[in-house]
FIKETI-182409 format. One record per atom (N, C-alpha, C, CB): chain; z, y, x. Coordinates in steps of 0.1 Angstrom, whole numbers, plus 5000, padded with zeros to 4 digits. Glycine has a CB too. Layout:
BEGIN
<node><unit>A</unit><z>Z</z><y>Y</y><x>X</x></node>
...
//
This chain:
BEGIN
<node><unit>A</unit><z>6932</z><y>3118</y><x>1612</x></node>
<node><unit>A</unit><z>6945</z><y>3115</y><x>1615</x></node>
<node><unit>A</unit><z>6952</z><y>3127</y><x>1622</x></node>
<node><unit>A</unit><z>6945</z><y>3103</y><x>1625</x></node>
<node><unit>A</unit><z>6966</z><y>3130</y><x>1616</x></node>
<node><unit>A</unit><z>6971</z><y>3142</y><x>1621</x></node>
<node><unit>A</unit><z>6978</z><y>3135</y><x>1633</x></node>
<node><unit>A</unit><z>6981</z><y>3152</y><x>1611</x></node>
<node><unit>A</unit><z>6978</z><y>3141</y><x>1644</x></node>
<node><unit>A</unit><z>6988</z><y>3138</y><x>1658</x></node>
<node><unit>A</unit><z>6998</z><y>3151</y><x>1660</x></node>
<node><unit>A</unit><z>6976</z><y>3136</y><x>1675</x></node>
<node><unit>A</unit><z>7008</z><y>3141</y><x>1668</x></node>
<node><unit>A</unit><z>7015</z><y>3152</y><x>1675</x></node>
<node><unit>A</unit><z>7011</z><y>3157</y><x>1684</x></node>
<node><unit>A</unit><z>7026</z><y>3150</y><x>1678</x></node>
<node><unit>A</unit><z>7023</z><y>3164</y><x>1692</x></node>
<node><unit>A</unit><z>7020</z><y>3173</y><x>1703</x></node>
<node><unit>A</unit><z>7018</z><y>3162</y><x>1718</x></node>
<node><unit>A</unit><z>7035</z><y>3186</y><x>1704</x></node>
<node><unit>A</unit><z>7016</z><y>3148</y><x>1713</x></node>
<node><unit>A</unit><z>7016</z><y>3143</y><x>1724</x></node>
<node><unit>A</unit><z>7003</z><y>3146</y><x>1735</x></node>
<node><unit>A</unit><z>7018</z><y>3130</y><x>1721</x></node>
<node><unit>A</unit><z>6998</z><y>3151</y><x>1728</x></node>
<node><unit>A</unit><z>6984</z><y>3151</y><x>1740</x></node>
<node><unit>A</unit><z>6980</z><y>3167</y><x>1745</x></node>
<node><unit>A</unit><z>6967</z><y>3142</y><x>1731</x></node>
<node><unit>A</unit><z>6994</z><y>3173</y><x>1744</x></node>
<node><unit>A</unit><z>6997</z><y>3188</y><x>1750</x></node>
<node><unit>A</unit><z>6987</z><y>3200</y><x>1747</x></node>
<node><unit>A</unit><z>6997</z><y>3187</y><x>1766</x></node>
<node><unit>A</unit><z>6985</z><y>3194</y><x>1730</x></node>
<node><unit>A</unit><z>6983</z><y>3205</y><x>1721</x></node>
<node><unit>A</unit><z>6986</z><y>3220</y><x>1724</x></node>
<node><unit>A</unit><z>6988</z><y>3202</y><x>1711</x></node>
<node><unit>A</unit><z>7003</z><y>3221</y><x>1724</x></node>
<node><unit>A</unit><z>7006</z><y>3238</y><x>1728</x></node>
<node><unit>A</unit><z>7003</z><y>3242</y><x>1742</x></node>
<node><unit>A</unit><z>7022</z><y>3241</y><x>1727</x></node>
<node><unit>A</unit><z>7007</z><y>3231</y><x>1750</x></node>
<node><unit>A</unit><z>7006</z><y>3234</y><x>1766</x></node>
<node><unit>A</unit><z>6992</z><y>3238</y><x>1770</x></node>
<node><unit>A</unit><z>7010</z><y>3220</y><x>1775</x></node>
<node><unit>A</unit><z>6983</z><y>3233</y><x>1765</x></node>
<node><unit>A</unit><z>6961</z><y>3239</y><x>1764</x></node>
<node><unit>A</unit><z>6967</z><y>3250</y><x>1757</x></node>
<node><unit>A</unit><z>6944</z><y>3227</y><x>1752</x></node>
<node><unit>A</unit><z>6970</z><y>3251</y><x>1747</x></node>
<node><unit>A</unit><z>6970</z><y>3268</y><x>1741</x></node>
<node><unit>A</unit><z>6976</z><y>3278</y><x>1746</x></node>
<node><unit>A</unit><z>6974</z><y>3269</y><x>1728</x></node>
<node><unit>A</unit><z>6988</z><y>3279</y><x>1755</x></node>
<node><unit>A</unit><z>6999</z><y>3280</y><x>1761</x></node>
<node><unit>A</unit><z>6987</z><y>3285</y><x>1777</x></node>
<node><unit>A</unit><z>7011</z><y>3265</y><x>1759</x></node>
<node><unit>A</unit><z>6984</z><y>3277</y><x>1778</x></node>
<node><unit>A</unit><z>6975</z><y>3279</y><x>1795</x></node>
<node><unit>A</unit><z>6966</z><y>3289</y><x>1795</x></node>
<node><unit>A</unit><z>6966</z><y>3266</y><x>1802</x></node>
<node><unit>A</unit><z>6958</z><y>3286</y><x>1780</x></node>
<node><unit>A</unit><z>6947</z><y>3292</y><x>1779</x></node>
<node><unit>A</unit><z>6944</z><y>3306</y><x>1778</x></node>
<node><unit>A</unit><z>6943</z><y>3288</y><x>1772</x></node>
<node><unit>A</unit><z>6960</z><y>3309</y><x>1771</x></node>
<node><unit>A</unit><z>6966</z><y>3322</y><x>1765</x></node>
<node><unit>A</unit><z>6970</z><y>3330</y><x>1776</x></node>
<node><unit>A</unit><z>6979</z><y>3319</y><x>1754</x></node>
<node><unit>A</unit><z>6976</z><y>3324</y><x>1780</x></node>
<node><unit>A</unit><z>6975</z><y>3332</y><x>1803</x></node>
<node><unit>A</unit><z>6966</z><y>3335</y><x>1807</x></node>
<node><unit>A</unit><z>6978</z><y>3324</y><x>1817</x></node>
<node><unit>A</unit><z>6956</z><y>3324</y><x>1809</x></node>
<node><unit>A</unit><z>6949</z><y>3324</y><x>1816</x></node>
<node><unit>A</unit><z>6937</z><y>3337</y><x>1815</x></node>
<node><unit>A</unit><z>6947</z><y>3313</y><x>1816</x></node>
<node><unit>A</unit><z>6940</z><y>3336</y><x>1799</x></node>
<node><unit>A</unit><z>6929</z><y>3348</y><x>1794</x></node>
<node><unit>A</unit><z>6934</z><y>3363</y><x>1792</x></node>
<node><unit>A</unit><z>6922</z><y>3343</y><x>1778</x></node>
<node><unit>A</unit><z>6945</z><y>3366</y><x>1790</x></node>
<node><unit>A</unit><z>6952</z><y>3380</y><x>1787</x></node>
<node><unit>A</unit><z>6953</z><y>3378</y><x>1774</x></node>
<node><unit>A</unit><z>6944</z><y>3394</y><x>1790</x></node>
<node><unit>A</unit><z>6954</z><y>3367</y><x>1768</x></node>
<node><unit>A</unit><z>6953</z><y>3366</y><x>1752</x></node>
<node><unit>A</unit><z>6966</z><y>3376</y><x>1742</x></node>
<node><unit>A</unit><z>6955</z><y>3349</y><x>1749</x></node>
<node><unit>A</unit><z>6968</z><y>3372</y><x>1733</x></node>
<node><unit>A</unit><z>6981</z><y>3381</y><x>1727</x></node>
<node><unit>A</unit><z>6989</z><y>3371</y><x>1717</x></node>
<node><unit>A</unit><z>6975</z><y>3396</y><x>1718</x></node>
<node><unit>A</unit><z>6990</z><y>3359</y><x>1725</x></node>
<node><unit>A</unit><z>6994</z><y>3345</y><x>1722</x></node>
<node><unit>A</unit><z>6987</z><y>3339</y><x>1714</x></node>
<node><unit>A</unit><z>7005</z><y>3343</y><x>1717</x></node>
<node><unit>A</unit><z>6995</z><y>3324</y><x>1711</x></node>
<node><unit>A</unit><z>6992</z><y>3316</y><x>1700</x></node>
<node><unit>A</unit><z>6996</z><y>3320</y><x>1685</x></node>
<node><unit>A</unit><z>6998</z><y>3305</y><x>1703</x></node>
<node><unit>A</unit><z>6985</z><y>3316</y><x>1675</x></node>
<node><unit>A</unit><z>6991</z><y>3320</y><x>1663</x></node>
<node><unit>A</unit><z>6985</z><y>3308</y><x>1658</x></node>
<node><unit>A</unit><z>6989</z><y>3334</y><x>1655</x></node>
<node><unit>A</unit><z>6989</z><y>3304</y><x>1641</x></node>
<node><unit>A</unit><z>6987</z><y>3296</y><x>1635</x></node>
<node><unit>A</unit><z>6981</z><y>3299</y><x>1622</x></node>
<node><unit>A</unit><z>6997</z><y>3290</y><x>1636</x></node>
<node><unit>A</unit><z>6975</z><y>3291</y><x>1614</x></node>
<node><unit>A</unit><z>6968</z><y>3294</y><x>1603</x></node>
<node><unit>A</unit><z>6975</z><y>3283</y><x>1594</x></node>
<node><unit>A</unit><z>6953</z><y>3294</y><x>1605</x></node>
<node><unit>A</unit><z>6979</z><y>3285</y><x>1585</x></node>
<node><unit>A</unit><z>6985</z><y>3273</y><x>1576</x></node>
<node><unit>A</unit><z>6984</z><y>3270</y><x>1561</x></node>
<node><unit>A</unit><z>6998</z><y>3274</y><x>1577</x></node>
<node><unit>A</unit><z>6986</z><y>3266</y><x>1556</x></node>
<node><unit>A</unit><z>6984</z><y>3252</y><x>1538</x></node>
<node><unit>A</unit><z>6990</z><y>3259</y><x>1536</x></node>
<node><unit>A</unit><z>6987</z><y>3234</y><x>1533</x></node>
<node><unit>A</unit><z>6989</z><y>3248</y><x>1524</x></node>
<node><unit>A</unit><z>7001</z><y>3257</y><x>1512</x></node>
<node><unit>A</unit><z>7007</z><y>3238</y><x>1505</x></node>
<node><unit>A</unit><z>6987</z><y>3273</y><x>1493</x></node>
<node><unit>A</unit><z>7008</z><y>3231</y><x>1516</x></node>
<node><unit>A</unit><z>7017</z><y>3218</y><x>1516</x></node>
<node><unit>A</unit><z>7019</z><y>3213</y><x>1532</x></node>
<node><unit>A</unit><z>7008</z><y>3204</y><x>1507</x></node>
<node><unit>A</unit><z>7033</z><y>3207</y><x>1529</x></node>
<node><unit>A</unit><z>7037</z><y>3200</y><x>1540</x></node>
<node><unit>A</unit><z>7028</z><y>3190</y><x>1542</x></node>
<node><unit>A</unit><z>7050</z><y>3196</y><x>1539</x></node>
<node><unit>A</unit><z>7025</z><y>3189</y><x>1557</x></node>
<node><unit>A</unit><z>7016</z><y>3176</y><x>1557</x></node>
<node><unit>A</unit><z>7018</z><y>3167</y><x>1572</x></node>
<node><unit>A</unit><z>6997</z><y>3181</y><x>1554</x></node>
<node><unit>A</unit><z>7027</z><y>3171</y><x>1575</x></node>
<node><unit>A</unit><z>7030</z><y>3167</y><x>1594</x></node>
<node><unit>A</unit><z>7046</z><y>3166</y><x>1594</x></node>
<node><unit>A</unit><z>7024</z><y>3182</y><x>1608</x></node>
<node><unit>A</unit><z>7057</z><y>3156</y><x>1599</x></node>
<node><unit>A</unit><z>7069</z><y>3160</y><x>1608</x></node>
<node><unit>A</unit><z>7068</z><y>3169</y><x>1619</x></node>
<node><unit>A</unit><z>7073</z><y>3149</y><x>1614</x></node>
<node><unit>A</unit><z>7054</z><y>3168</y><x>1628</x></node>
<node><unit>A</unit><z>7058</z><y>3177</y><x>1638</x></node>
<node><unit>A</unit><z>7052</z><y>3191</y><x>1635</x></node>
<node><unit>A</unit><z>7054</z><y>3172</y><x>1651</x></node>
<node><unit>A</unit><z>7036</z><y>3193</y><x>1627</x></node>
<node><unit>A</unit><z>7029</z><y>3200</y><x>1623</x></node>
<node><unit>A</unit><z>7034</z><y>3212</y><x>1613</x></node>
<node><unit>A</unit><z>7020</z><y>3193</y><x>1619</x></node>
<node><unit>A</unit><z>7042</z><y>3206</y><x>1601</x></node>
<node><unit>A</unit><z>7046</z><y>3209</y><x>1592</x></node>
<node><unit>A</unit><z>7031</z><y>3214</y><x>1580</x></node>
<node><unit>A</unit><z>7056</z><y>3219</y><x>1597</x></node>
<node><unit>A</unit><z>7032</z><y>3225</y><x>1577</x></node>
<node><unit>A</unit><z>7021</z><y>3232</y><x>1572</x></node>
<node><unit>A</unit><z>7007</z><y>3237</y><x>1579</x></node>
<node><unit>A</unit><z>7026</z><y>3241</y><x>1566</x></node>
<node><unit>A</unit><z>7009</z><y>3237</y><x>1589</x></node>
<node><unit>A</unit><z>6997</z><y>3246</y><x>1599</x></node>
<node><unit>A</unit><z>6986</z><y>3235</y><x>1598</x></node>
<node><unit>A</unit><z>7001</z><y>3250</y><x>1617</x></node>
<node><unit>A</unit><z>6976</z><y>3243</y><x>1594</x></node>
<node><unit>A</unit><z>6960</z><y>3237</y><x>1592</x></node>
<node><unit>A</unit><z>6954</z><y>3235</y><x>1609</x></node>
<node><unit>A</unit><z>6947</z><y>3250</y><x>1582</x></node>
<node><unit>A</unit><z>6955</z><y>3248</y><x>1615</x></node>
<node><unit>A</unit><z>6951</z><y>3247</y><x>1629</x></node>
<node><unit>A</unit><z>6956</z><y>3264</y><x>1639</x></node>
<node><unit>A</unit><z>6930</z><y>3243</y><x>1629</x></node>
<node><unit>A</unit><z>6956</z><y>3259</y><x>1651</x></node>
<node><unit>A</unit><z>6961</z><y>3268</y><x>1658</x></node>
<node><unit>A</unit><z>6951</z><y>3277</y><x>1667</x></node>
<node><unit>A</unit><z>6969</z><y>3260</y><x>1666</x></node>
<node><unit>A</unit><z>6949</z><y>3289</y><x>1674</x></node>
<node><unit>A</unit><z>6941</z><y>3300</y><x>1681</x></node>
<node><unit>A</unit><z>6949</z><y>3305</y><x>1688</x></node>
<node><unit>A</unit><z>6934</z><y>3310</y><x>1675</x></node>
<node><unit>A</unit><z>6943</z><y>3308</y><x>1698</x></node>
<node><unit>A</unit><z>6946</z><y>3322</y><x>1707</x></node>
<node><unit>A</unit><z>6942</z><y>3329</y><x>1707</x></node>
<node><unit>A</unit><z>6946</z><y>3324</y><x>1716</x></node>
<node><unit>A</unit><z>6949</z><y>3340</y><x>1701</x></node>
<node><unit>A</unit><z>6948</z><y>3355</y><x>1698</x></node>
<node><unit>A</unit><z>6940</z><y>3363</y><x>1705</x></node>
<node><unit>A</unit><z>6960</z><y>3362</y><x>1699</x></node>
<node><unit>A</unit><z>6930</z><y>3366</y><x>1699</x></node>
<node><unit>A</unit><z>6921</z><y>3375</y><x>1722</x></node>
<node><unit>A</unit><z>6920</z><y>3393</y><x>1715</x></node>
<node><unit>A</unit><z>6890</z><y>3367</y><x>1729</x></node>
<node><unit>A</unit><z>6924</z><y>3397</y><x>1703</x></node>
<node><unit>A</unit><z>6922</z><y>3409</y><x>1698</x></node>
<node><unit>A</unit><z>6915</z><y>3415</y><x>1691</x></node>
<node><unit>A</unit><z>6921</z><y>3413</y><x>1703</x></node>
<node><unit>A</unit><z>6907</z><y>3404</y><x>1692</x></node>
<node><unit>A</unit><z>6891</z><y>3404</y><x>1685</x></node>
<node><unit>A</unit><z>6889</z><y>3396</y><x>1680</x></node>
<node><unit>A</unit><z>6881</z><y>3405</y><x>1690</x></node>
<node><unit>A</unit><z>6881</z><y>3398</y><x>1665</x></node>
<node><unit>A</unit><z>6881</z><y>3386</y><x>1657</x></node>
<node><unit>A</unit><z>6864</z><y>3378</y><x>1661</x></node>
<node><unit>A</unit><z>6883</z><y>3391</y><x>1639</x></node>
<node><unit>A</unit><z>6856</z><y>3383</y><x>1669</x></node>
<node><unit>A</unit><z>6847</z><y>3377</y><x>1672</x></node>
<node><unit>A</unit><z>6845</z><y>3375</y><x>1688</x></node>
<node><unit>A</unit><z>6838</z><y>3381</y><x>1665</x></node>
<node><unit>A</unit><z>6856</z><y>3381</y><x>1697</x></node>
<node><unit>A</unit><z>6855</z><y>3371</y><x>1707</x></node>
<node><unit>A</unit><z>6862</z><y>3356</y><x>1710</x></node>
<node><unit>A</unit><z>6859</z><y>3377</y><x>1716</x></node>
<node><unit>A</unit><z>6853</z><y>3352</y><x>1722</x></node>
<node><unit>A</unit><z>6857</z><y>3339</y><x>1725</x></node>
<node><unit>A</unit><z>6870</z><y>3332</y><x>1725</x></node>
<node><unit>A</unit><z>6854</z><y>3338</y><x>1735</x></node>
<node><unit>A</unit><z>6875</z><y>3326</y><x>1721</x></node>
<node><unit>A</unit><z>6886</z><y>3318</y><x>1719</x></node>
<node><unit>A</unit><z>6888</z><y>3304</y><x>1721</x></node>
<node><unit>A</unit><z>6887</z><y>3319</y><x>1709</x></node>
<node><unit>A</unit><z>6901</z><y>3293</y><x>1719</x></node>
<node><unit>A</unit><z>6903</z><y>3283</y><x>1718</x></node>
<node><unit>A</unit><z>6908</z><y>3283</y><x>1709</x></node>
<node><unit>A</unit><z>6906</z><y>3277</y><x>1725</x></node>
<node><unit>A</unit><z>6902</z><y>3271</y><x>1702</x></node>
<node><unit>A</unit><z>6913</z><y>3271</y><x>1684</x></node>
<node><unit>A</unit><z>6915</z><y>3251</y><x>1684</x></node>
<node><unit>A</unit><z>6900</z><y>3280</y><x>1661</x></node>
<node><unit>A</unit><z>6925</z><y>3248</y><x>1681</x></node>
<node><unit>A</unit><z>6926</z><y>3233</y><x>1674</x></node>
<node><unit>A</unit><z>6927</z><y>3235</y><x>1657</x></node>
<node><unit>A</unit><z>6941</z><y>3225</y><x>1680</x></node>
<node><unit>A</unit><z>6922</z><y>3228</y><x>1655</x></node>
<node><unit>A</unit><z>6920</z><y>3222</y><x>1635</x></node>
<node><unit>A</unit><z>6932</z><y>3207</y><x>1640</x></node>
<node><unit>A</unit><z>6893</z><y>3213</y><x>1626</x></node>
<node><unit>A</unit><z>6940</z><y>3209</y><x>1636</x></node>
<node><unit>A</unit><z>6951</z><y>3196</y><x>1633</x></node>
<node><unit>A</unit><z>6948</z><y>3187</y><x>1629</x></node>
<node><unit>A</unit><z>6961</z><y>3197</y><x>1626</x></node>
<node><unit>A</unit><z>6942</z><y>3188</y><x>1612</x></node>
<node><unit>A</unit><z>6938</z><y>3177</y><x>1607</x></node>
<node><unit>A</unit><z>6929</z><y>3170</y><x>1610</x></node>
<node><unit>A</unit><z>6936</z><y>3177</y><x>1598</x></node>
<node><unit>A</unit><z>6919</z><y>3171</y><x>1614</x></node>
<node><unit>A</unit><z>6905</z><y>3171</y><x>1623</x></node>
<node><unit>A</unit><z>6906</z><y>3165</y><x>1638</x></node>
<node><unit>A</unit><z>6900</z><y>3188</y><x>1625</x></node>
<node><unit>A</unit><z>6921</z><y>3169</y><x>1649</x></node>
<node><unit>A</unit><z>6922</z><y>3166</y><x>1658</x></node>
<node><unit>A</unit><z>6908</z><y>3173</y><x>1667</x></node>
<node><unit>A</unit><z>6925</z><y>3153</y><x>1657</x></node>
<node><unit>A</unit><z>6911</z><y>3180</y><x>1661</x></node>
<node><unit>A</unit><z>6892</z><y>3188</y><x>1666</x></node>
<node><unit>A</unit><z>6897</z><y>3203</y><x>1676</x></node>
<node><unit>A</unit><z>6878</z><y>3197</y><x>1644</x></node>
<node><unit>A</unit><z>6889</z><y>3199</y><x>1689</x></node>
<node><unit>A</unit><z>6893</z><y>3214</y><x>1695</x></node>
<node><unit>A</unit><z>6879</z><y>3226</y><x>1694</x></node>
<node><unit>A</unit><z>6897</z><y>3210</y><x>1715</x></node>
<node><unit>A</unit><z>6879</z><y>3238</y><x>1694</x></node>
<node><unit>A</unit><z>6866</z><y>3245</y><x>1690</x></node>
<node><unit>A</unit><z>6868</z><y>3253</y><x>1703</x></node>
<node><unit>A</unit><z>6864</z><y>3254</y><x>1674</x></node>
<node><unit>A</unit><z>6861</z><y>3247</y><x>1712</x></node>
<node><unit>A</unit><z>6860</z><y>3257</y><x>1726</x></node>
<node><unit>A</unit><z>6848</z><y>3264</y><x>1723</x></node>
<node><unit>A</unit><z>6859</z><y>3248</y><x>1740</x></node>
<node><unit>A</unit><z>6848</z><y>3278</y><x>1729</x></node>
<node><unit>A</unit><z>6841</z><y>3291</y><x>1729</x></node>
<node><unit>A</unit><z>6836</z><y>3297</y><x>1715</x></node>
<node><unit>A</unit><z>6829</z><y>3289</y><x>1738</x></node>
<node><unit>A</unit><z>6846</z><y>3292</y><x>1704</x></node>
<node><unit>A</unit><z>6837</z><y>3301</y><x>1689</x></node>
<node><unit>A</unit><z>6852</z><y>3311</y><x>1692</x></node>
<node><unit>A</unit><z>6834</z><y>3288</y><x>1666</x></node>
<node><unit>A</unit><z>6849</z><y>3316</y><x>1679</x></node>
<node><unit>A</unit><z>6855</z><y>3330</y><x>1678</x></node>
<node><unit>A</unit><z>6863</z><y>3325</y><x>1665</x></node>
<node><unit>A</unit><z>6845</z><y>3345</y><x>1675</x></node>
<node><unit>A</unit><z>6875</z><y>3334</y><x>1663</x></node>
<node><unit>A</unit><z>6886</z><y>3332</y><x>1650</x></node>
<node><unit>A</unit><z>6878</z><y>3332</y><x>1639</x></node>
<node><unit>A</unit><z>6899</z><y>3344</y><x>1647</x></node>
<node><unit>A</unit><z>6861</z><y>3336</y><x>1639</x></node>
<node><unit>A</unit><z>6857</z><y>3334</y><x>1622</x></node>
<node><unit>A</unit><z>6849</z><y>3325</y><x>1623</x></node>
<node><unit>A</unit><z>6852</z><y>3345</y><x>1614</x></node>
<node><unit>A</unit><z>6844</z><y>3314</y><x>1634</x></node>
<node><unit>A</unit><z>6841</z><y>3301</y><x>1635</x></node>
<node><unit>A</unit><z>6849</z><y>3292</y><x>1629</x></node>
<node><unit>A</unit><z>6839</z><y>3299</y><x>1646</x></node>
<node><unit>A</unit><z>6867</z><y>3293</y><x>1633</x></node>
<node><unit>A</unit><z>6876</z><y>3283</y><x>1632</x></node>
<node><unit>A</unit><z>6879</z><y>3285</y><x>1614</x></node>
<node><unit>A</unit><z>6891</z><y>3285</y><x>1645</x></node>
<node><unit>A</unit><z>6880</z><y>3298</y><x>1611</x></node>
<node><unit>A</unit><z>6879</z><y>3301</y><x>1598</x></node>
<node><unit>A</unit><z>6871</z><y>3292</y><x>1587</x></node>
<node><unit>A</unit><z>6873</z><y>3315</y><x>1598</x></node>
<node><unit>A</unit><z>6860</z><y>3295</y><x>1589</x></node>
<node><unit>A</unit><z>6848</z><y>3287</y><x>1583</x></node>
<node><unit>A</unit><z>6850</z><y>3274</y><x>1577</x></node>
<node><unit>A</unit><z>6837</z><y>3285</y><x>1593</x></node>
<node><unit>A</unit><z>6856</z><y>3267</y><x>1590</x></node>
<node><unit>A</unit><z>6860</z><y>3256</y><x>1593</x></node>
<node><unit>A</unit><z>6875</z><y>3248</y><x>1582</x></node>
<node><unit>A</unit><z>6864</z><y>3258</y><x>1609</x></node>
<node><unit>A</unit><z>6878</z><y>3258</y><x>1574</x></node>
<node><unit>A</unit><z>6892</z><y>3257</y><x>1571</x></node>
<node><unit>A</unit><z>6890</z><y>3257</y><x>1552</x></node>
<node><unit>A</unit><z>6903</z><y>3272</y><x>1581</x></node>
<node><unit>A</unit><z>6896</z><y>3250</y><x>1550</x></node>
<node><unit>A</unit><z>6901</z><y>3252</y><x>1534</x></node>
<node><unit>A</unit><z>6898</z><y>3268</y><x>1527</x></node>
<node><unit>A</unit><z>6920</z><y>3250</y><x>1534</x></node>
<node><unit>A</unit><z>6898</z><y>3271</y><x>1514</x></node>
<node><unit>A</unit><z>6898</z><y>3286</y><x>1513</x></node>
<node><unit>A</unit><z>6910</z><y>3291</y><x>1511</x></node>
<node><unit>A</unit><z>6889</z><y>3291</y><x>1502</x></node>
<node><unit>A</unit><z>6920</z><y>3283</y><x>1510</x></node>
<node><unit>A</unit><z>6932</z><y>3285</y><x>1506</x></node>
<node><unit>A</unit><z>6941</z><y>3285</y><x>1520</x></node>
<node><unit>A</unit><z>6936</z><y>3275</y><x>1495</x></node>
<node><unit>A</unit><z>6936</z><y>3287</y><x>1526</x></node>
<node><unit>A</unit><z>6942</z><y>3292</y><x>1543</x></node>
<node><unit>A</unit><z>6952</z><y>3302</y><x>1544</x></node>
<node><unit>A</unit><z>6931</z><y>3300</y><x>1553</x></node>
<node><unit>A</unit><z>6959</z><y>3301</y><x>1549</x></node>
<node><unit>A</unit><z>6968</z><y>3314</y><x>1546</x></node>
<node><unit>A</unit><z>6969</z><y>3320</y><x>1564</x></node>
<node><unit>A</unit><z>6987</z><y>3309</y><x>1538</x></node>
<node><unit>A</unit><z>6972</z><y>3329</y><x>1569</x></node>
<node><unit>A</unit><z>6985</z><y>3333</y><x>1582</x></node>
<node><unit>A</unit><z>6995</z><y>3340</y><x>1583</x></node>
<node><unit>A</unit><z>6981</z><y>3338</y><x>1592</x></node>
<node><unit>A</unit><z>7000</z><y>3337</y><x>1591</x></node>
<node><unit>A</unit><z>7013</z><y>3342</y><x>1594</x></node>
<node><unit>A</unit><z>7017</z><y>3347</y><x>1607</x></node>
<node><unit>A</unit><z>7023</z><y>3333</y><x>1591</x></node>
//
C-alpha cells in the first residue's frame, strides 16, 4: 500500500539529514505515475556522500524504512529500471 506523507515521511528524512551533516534528501524514481502525493518516486535517502555509508532510505511502495544500510542496500531493493534525479 502506497501512503502519504501522513506519518512524516519527509519530516524523519528532513531530521535525519541535520542531524547527520547529510547533503539532503534525494529521490530515486519509476518510469510511471503511481501516487497523488508520491508521484513517480520508488523511494527516498539521505545523501551522506558516500555511496556505502550509513544512511536512512524509505521504499514507498513497500512503506518500508531501511535504517543503517547504505544507498546500494536501498538500490538492490528497487526495480532495475530505477532511475535518479
Amino acid at each position: 500500500m502506497i501512503r502519504s506523507n501522513a506519518k512524516g515521511i519527509d519530516e524523519r528524512l528532513d531530521a535525519y539529514n541535520k542531524e547527520n551533516a547529510g547533503h539532503g534528501v534525494e529521490a530515486l524514481y519509476g518510469h510511471e505515475f503511481r501516487h497523488h502525493y508520491w508521484g513517480d518516486i520508488l523511494a527516498l535517502y539521505v545523501n551522506t556522500g558516500d555511496s556505502y555509508s550509513e544512511t536512512l532510505s524509505y521504499i514507498v511502495d513497500k512503506d518500508e524504512w531501511i535504517e543503517g544500510g547504505c544507498y546500494a542496500d536501498l538500490v538492490e531493493r528497487l526495480p532495475e529500471n530505477t532511475r535518479s534525479i
